[in-house]
Every structure is written in C-alpha cells, then in structure tokens.
C-alpha positions in Angstrom: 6.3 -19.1 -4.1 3.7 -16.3 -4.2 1.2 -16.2 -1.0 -2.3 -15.0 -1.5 -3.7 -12.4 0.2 -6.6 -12.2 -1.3 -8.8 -11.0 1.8 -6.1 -8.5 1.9 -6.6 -7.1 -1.1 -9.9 -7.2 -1.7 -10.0 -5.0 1.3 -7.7 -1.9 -0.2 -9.8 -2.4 -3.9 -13.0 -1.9 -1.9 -12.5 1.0 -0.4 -9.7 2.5 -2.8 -11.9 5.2 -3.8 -13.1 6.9 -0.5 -10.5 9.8 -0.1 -8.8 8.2 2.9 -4.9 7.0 3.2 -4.9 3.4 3.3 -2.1 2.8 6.4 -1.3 -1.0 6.3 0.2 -2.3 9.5 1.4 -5.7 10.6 4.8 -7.3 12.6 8.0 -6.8 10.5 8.4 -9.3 7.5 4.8 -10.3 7.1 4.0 -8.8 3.6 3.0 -5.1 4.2 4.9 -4.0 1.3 4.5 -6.4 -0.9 0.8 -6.1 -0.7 0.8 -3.1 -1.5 4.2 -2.7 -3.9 3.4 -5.8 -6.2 -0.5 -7.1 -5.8 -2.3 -4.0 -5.3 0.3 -2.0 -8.1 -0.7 -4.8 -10.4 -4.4 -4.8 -10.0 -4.1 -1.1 -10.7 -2.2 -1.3 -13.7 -4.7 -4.1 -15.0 -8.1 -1.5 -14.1 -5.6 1.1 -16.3 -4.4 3.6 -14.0 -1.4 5.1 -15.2 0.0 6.7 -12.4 0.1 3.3 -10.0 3.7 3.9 -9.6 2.8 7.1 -7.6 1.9 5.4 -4.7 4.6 6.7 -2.1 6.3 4.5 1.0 6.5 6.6 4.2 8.7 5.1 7.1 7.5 5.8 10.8 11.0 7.7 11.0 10.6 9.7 7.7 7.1 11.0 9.3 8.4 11.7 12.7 11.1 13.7 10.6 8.4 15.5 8.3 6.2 16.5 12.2 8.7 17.4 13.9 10.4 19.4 11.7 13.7 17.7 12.1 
C-alpha cells in the first residue's frame, strides 16, 4: 500500500530549481526517505534527468562528522 504525498511533493517539484538544498524533516518512520528516494527519484526520471540517482543521503551524525572534523 503506497501513501500519497502529494502536497509533499508538489512542494520539492516547485521549488526544485532555486539553488537551495531541499532538507526534509519529520519524526522517525514517517516517509522522509521515501519521499524523496522513490516519488521524487521517479518524477525526475519521468521529466528525463539522468543523473536522479545523484541525489545523496546525509545522516545528522555523518554531518556532525564532516563539521567537526572528526
């Protein structure tokens, strides 16, 4: 069962194109990635961009790692 998140996504196509990261937050479990892994990858793939698989996952302890210098 696939839930819609229409308002969601039609939020990150809008403003996909204005030079910002697009940071998508939320409590654990309630579609973050998904959203972005699977329904925006596929609208991507069906406006033809060939690189959609280049969109990259950072985890808040990756970052910390990346500032800190750890």
């Amino acid at each position: 069962m696939e839930i819609k998140r229409d308002q969601y996504l039609n939020q990150l196509i809008r403003k996909k194109d204005n030079g910002r990261v697009k940071i998508i937050t939320g409590v654990r479990r309630c579609g973050k990635s998904y959203l972005l892994f699977e329904l925006f990858r596929k609208y991507l793939l069906e406006e033809g961009v060939v690189d959609a698989g280049a969109n990259m996952e950072l985890k808040a302890e990756e970052l910390k790692k990346l500032m800190t210098g750890e």
